[in-house]
DRENPA-3360 file (N, C-alpha, C; in nm, 2 decimals, always signed):
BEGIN
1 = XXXXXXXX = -0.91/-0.81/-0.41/-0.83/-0.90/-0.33/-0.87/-0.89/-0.18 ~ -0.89/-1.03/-0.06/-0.96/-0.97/+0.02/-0.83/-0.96/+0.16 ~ -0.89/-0.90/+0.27/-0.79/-0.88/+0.33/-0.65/-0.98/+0.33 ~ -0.70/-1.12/+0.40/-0.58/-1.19/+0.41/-0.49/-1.24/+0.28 ~ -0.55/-1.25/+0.21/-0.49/-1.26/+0.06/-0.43/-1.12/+0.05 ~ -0.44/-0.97/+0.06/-0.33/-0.88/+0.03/-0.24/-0.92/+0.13 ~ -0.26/-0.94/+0.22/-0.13/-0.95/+0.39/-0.05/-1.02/+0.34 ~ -0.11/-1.14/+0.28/+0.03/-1.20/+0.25/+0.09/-1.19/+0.11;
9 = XXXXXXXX = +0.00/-1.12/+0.02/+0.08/-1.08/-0.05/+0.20/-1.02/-0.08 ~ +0.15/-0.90/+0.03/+0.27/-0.82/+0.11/+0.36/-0.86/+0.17 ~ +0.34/-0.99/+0.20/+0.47/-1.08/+0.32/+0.54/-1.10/+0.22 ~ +0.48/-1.20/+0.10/+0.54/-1.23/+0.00/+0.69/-1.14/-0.08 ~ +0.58/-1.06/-0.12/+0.69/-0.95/-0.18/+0.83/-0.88/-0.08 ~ +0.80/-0.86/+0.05/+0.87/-0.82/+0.14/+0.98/-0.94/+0.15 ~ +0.92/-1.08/+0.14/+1.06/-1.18/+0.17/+1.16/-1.22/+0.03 ~ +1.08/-1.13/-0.06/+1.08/-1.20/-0.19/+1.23/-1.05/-0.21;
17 = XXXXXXXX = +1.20/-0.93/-0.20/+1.28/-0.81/-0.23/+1.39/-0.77/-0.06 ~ +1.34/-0.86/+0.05/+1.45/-0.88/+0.14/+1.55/-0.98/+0.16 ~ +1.50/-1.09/+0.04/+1.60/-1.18/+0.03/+1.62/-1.28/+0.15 ~ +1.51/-1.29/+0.22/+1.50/-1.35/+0.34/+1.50/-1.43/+0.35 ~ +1.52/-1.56/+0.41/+1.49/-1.70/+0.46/+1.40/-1.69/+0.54 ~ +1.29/-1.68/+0.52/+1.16/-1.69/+0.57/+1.07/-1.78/+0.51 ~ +1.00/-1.87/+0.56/+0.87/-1.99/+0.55/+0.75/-1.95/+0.58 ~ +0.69/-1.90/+0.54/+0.48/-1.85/+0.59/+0.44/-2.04/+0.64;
25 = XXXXXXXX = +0.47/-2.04/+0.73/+0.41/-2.18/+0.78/+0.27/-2.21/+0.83 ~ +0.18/-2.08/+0.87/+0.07/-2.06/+0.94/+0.00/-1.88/+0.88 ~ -0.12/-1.91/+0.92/-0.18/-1.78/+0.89/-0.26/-1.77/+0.96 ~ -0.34/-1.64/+1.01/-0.49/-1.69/+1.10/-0.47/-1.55/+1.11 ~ -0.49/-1.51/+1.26/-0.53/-1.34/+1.36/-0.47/-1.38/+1.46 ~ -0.42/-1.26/+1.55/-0.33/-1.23/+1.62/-0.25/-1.38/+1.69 ~ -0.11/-1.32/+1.62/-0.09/-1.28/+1.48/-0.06/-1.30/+1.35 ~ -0.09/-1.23/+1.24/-0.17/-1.30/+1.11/-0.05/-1.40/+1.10;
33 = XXXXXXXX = +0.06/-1.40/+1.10/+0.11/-1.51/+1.05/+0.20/-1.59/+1.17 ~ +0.28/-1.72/+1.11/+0.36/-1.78/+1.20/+0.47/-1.77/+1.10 ~ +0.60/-1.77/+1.09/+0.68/-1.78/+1.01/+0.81/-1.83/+1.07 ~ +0.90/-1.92/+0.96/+0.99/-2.02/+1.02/+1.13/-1.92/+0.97 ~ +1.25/-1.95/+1.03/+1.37/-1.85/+0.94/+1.45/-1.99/+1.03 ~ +1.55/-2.08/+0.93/+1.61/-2.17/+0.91/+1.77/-2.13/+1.07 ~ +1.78/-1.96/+1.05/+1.84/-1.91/+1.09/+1.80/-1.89/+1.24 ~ +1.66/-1.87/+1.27/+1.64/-1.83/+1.40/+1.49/-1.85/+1.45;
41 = XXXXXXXX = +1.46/-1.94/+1.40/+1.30/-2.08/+1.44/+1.26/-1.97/+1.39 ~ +1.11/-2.02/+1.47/+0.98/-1.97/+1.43/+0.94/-1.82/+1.50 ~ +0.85/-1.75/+1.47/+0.79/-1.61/+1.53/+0.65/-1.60/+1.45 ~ +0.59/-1.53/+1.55/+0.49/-1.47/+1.49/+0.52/-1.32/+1.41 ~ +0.43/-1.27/+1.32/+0.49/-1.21/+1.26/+0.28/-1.12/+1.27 ~ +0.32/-0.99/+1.30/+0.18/-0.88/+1.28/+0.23/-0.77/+1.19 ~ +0.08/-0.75/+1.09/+0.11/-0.65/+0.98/+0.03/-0.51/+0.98 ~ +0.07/-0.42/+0.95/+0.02/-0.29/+1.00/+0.03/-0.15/+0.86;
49 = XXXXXXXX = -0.07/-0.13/+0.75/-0.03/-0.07/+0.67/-0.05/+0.05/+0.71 ~ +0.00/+0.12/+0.71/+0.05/+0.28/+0.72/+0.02/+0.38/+0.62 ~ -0.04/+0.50/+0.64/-0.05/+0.58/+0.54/+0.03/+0.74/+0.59 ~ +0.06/+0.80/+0.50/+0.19/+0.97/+0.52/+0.04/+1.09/+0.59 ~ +0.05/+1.10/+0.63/-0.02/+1.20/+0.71/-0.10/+1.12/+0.85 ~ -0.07/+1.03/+0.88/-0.12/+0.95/+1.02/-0.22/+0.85/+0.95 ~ -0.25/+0.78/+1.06/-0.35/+0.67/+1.04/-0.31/+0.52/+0.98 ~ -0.38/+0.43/+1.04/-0.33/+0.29/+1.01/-0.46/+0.16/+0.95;
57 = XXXXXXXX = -0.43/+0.14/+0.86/-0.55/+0.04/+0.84/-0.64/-0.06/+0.91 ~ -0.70/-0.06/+0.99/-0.80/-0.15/+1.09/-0.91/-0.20/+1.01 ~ -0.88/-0.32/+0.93/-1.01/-0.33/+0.86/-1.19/-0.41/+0.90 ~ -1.16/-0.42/+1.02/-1.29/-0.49/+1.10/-1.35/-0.34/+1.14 ~ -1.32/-0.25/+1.15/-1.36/-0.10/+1.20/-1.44/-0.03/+1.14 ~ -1.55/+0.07/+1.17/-1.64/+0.08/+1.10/-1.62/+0.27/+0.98 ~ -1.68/+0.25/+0.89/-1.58/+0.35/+0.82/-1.53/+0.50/+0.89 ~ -1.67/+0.57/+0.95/-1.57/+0.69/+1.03/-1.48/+0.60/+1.12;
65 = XXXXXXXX = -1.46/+0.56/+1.18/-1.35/+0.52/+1.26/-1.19/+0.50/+1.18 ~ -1.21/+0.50/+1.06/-1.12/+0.45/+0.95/-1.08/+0.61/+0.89 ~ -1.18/+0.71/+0.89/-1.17/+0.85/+0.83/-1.07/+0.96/+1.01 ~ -1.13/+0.89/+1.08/-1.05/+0.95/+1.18/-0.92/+0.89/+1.21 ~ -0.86/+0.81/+1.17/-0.72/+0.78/+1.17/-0.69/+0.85/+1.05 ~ -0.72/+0.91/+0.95/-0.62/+0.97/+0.89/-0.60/+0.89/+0.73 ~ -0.67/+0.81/+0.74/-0.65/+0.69/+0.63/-0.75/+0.76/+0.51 ~ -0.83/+0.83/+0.51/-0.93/+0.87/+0.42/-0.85/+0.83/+0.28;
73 = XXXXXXXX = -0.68/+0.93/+0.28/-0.67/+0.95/+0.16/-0.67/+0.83/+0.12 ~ -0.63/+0.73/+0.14/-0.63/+0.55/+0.09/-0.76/+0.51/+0.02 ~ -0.88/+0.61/+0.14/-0.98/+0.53/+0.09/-1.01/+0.57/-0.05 ~ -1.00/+0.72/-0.09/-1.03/+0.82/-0.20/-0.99/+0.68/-0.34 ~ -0.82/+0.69/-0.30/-0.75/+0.64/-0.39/-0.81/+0.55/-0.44 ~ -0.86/+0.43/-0.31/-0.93/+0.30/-0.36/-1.07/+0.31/-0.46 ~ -1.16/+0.44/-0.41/-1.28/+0.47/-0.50/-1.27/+0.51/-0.63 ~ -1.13/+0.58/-0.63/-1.13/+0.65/-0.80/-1.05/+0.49/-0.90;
81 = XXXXXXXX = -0.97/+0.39/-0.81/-0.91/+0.31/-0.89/-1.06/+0.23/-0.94 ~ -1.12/+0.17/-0.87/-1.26/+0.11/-0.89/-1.34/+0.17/-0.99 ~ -1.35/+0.29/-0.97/-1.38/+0.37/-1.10/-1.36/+0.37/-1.20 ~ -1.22/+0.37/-1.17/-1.15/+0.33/-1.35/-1.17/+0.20/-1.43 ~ -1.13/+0.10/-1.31/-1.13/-0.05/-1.36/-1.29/-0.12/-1.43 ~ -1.40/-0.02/-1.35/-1.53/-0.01/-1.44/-1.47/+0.05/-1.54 ~ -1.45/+0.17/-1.59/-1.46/+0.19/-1.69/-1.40/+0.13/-1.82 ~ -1.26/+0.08/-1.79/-1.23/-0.02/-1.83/-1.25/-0.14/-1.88;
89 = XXXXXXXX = -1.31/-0.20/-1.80/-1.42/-0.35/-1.83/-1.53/-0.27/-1.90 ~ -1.59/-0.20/-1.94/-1.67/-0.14/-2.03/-1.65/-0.07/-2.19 ~ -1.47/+0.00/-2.15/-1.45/+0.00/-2.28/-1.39/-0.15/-2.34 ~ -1.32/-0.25/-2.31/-1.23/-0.33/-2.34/-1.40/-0.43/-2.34 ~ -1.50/-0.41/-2.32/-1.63/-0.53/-2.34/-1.71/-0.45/-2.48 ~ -1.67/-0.36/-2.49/-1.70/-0.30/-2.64/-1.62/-0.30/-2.75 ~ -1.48/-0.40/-2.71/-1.41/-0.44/-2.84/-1.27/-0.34/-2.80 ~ -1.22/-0.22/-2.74/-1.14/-0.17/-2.70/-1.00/-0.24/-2.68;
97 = XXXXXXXX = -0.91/-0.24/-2.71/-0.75/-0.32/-2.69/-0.71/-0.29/-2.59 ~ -0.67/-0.34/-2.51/-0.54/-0.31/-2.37/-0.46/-0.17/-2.42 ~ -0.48/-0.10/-2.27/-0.44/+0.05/-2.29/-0.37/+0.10/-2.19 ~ -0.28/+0.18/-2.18/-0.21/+0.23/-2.05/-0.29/+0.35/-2.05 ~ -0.36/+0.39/-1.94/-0.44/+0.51/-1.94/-0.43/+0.57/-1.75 ~ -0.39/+0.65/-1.85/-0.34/+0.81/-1.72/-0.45/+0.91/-1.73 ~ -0.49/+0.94/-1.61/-0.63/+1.04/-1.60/-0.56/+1.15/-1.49 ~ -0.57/+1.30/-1.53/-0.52/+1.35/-1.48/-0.68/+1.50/-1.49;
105 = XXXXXXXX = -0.74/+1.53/-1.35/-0.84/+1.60/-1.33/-0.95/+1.56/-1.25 ~ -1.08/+1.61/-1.24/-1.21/+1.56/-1.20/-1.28/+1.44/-1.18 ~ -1.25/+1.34/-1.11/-1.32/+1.21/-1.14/-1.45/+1.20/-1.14 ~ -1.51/+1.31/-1.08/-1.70/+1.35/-1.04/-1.71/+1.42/-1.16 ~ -1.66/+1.41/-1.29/-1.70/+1.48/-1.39/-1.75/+1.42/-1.49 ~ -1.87/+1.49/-1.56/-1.92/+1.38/-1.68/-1.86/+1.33/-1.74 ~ -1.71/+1.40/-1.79/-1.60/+1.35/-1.87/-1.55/+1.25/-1.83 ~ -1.51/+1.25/-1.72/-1.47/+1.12/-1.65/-1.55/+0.97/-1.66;
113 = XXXXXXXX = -1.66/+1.00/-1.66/-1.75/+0.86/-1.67/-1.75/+0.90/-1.77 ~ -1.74/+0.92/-1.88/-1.75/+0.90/-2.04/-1.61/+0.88/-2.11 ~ -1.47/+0.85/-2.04/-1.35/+0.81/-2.09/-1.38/+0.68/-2.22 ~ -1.45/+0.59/-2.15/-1.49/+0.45/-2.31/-1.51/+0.56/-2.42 ~ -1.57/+0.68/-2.40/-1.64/+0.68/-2.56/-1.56/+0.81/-2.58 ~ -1.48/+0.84/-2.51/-1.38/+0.96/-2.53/-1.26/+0.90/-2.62 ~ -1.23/+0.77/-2.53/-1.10/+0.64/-2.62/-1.16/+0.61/-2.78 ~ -1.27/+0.58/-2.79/-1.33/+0.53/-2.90/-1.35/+0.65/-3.01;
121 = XXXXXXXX = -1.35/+0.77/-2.97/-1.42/+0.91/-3.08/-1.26/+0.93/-3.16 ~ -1.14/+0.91/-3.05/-1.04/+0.98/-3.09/-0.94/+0.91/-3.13 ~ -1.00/+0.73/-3.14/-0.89/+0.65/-3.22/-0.79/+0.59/-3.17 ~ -0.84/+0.56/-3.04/-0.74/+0.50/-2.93/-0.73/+0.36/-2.98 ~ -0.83/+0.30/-3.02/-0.85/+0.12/-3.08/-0.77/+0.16/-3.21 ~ -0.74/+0.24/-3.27/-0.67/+0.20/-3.37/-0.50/+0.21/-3.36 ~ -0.46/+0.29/-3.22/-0.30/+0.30/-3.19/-0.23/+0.15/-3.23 ~ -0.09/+0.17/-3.27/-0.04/+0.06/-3.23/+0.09/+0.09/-3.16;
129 = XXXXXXXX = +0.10/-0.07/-3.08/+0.18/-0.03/-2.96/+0.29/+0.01/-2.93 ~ +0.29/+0.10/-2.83/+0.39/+0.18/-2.82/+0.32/+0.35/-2.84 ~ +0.23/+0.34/-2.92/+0.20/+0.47/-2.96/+0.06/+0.53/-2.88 ~ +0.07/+0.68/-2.86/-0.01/+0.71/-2.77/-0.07/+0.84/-2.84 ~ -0.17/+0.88/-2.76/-0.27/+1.03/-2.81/-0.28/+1.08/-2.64 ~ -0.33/+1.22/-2.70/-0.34/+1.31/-2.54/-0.49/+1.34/-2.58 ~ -0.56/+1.35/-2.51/-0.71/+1.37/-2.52/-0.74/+1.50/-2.40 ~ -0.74/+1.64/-2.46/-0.78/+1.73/-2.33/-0.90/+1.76/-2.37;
137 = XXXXXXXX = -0.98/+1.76/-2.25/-1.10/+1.80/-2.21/-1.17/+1.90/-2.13 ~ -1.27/+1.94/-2.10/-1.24/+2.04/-2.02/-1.23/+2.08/-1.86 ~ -1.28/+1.91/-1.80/-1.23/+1.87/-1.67/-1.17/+1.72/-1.64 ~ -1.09/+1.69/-1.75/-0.99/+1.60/-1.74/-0.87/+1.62/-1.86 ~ -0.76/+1.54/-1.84/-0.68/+1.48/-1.96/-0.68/+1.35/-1.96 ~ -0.69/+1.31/-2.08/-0.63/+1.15/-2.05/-0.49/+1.12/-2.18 ~ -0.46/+1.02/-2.11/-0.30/+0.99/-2.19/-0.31/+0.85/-2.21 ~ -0.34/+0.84/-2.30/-0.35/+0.66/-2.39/-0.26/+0.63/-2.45;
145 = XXXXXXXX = -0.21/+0.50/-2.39/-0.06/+0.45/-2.47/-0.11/+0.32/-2.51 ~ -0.11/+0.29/-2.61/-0.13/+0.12/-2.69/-0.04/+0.04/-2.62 ~ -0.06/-0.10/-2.55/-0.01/-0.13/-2.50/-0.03/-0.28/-2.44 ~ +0.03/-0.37/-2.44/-0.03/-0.49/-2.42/-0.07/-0.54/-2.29 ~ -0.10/-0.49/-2.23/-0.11/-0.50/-2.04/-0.24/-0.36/-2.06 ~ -0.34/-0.39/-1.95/-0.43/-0.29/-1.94/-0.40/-0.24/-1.83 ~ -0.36/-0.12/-1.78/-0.32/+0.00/-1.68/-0.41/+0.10/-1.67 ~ -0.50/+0.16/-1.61/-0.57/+0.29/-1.58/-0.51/+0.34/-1.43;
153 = XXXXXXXX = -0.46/+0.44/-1.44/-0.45/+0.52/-1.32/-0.45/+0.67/-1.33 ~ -0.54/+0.72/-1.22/-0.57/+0.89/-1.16/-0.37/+0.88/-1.14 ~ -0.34/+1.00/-1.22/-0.19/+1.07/-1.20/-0.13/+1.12/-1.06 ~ -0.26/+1.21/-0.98/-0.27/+1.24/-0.88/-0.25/+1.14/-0.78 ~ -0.28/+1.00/-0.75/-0.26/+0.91/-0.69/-0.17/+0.85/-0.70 ~ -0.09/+0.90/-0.77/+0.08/+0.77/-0.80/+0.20/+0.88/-0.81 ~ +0.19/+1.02/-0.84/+0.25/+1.08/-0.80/+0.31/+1.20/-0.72 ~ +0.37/+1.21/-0.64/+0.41/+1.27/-0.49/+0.54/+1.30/-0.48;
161 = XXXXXXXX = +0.53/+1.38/-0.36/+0.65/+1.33/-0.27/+0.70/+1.23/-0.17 ~ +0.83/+1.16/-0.13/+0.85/+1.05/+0.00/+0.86/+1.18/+0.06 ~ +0.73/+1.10/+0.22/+0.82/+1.15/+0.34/+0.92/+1.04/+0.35 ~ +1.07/+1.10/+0.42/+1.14/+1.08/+0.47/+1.17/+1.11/+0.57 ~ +1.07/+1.16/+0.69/+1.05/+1.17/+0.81/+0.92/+1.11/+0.89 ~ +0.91/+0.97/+0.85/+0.72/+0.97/+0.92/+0.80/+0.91/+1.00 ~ +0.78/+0.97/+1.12/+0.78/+0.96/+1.27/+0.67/+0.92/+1.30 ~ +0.57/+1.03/+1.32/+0.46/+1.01/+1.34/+0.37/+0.88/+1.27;
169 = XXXXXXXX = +0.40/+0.88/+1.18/+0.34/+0.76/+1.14/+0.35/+0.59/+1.18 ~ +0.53/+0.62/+1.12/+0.57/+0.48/+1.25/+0.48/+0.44/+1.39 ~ +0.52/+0.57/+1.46/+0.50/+0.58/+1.64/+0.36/+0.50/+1.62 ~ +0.26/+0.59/+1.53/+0.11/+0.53/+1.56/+0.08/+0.40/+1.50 ~ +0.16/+0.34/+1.39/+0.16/+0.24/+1.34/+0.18/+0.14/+1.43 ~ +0.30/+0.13/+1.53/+0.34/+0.08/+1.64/+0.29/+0.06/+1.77 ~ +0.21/+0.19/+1.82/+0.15/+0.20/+1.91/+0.01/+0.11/+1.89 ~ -0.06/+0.12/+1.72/-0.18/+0.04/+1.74/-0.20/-0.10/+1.81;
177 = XXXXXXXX = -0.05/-0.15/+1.77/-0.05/-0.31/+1.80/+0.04/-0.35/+1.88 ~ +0.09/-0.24/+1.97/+0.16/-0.28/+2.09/+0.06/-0.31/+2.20 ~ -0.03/-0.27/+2.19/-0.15/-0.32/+2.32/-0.23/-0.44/+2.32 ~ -0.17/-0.53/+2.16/-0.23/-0.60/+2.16/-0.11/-0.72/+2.18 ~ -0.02/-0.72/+2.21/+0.15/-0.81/+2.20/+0.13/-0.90/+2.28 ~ +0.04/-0.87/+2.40/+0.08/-0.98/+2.53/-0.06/-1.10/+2.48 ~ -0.19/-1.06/+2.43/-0.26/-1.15/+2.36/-0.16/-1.20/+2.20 ~ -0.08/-1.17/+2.15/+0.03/-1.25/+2.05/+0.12/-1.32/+2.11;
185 = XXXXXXXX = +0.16/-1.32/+2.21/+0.27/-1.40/+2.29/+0.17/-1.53/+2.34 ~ +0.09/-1.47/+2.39/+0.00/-1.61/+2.45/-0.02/-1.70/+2.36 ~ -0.01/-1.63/+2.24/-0.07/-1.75/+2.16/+0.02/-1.83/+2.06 ~ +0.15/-1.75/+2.03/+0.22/-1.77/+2.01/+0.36/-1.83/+2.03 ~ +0.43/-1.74/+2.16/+0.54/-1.72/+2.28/+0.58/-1.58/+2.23 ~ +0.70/-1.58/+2.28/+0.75/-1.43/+2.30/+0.81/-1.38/+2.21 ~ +0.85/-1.43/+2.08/+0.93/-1.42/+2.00/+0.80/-1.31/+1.89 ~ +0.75/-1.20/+1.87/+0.64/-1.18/+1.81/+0.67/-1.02/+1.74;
193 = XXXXXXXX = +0.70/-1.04/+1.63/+0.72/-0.88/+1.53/+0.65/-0.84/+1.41 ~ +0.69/-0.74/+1.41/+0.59/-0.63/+1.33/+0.65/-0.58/+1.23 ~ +0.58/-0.61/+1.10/+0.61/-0.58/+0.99/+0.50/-0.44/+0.93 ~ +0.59/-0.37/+0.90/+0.47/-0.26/+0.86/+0.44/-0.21/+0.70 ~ +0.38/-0.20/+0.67/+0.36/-0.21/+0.53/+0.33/-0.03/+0.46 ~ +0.34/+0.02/+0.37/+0.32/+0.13/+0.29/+0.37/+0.07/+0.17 ~ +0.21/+0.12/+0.08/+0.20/+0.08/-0.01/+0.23/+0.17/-0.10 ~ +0.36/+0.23/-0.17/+0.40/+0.37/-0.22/+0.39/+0.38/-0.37;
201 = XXXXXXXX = +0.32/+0.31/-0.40/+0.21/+0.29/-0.54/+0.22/+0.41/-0.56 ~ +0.11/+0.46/-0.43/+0.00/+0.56/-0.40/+0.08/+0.63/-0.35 ~ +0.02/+0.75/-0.34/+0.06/+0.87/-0.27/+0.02/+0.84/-0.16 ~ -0.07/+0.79/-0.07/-0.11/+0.78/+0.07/-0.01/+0.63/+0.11 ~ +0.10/+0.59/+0.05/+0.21/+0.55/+0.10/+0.30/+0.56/+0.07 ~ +0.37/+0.66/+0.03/+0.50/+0.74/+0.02/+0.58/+0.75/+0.12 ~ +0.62/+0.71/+0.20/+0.68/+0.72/+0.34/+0.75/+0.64/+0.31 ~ +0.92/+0.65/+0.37/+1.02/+0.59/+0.38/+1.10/+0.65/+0.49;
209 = XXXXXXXX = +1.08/+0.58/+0.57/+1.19/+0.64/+0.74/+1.37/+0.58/+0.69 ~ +1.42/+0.72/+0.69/+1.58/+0.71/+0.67/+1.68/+0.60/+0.83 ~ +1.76/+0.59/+0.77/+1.85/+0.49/+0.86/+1.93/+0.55/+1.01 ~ +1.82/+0.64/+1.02/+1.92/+0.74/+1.13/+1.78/+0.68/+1.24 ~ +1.71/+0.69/+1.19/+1.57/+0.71/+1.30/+1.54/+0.59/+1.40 ~ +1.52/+0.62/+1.46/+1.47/+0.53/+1.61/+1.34/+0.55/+1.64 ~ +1.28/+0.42/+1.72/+1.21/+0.42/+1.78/+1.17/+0.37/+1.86 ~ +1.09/+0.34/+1.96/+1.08/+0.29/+2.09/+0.94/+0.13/+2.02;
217 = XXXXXXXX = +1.04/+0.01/+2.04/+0.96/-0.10/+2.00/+0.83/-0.18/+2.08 ~ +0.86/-0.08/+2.21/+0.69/-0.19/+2.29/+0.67/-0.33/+2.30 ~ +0.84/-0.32/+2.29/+0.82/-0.52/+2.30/+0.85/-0.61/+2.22 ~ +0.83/-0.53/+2.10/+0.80/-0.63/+1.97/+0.99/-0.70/+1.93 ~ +1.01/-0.78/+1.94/+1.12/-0.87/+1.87/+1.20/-0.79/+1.80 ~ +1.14/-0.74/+1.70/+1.18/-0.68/+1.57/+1.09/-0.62/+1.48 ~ +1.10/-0.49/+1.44/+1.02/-0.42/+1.35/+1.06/-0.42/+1.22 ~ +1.03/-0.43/+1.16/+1.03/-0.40/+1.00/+0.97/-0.32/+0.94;
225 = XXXXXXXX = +1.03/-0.24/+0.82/+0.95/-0.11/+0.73/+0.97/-0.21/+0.61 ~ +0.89/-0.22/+0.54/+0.88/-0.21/+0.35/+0.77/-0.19/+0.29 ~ +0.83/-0.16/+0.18/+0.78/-0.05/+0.07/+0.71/-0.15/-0.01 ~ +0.57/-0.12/-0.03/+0.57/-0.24/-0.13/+0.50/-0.15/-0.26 ~ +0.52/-0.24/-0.33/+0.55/-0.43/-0.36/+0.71/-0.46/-0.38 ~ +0.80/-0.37/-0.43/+0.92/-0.34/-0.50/+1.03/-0.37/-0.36 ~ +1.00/-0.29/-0.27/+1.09/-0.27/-0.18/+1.15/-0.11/-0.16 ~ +1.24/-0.07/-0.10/+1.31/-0.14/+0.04/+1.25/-0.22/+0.13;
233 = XXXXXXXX = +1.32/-0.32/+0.15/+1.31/-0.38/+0.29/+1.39/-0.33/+0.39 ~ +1.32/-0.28/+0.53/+1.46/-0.23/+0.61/+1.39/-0.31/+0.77 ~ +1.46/-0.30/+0.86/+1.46/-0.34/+0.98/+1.52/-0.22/+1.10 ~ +1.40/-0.17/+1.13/+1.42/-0.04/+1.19/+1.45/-0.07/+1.37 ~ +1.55/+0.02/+1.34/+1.64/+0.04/+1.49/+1.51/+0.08/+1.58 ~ +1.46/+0.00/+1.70/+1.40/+0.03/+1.80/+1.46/+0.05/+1.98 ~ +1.56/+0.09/+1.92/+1.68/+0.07/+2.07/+1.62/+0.26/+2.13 ~ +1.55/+0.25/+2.24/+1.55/+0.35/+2.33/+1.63/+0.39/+2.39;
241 = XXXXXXXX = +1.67/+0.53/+2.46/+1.75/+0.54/+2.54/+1.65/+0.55/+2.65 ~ +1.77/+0.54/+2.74/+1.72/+0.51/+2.93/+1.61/+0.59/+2.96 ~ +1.65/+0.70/+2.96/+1.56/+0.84/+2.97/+1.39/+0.78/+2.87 ~ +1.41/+0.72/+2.81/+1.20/+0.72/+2.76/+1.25/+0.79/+2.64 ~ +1.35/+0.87/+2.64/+1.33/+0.93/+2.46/+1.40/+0.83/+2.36 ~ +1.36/+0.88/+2.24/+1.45/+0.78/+2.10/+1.54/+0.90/+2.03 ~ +1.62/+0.83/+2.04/+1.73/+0.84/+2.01/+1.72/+0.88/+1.81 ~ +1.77/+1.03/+1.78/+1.73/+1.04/+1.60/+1.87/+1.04/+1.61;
% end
């Protein structure tokens, strides 16, 4: 999927699980969208995906520049799912059935690139649905469920813990595209907010900021957190106090 096709994916799902009266009327760069709310006209609307240990998605940037924000683990995630989805279109082009398949270990391991013929030795095409096998190996497991939808995912990638404190994450999420607000106003007017995205699929967006937290908004109209694809949608308090600090 290429960048602007996820963004608004993301808008999508966020108006769709916020229940919003929102219209995507326009799309382009700064900022990506224009959007109508029947309630309170039009605004520009900028998107900013976030990942739990710092760093924010910049995708015109060149890759170290992308490993020094902190984003690496997104990238990891993105190389082992690609991985899989080969492997997949390889076993399922050898006659293989739609399989929910959980890989838990080594993805640099010969085992790992040999999963098609690991599914195929141990009778995975013959499950029926609903029914599953455990396959241990000596630097992987895999967990095959018969199943009518094809699923592969690394275990390690989908399960974690929420932060329920990214501060830091917010702040820098915030900070990337507050320097860019007064080129969104010009092009827009003044009315211009920020929607931030974590994708908590993944472990590198697990982050959910609780309803106590504050932050200092830089301008922006209104901030938004959601979780995607599922949701929460929230709309995060950016009210500073006088002093420069935020208020927890």
């Amino acid at each position: 999927m290429k960048q602007k096709e996820l963004e608004r994916y993301h808008l999508e799902q966020a108006i769709r699980s916020g229940r919003l009266d929102w219209k995507i009327v326009a799309e382009g760069e700064s900022p990506d969208f224009m959007v109508d709310s029947p309630g309170g006209g039009a605004f520009g609307l900028e998107l900013v995906t976030v990942y739990r240990g710092g760093g924010v998605e910049e995708p015109k940037v060149r890759s170290a520049k992308k490993i020094a924000t902190g984003a690496w683990s997104k990238k990891k995630e993105q190389k082992r799912s690609i991985q899989l989805q080969k492997l997949r279109s390889s076993y399922e082009a050898s006659g293989g059935p739609p399989l929910s398949v959980k890989v838990l270990g080594n993805p640099n391991s010969p085992d790992f690139r040999d999963i098609p013929r690991h599914l195929a030795e141990n009778g995975a095409g013959e499950l029926e649905i609903g029914n599953q096998i455990r396959i241990g190996l000596p630097s992987i497991i895999i967990h095959a469920t018969r199943s009518d939808r094809a699923i592969w995912i690394m275990i390690e990638d989908v399960v974690g813990w929420v932060n329920l404190e990214p501060r830091k994450e917010v702040e820098a999420a915030i900070s990337s595209k507050a320097s860019k607000l007064s080129a969104y106003q010009e092009r827009v007017g003044a009315d211009v907010r920020l929607l931030i995205i974590a994708e908590d699929r993944f472990n590198s967006g697990k982050l959910r900021p609780h309803n106590r937290m504050s932050f200092n908004g830089h301008g922006f109209r209104e901030i938004y957190f959601f979780n995607s694809p599922s949701g929460p949608f929230q709309t995060l308090d950016i009210r500073a106090a006088s002093d420069g600090h935020i208020e927890v």
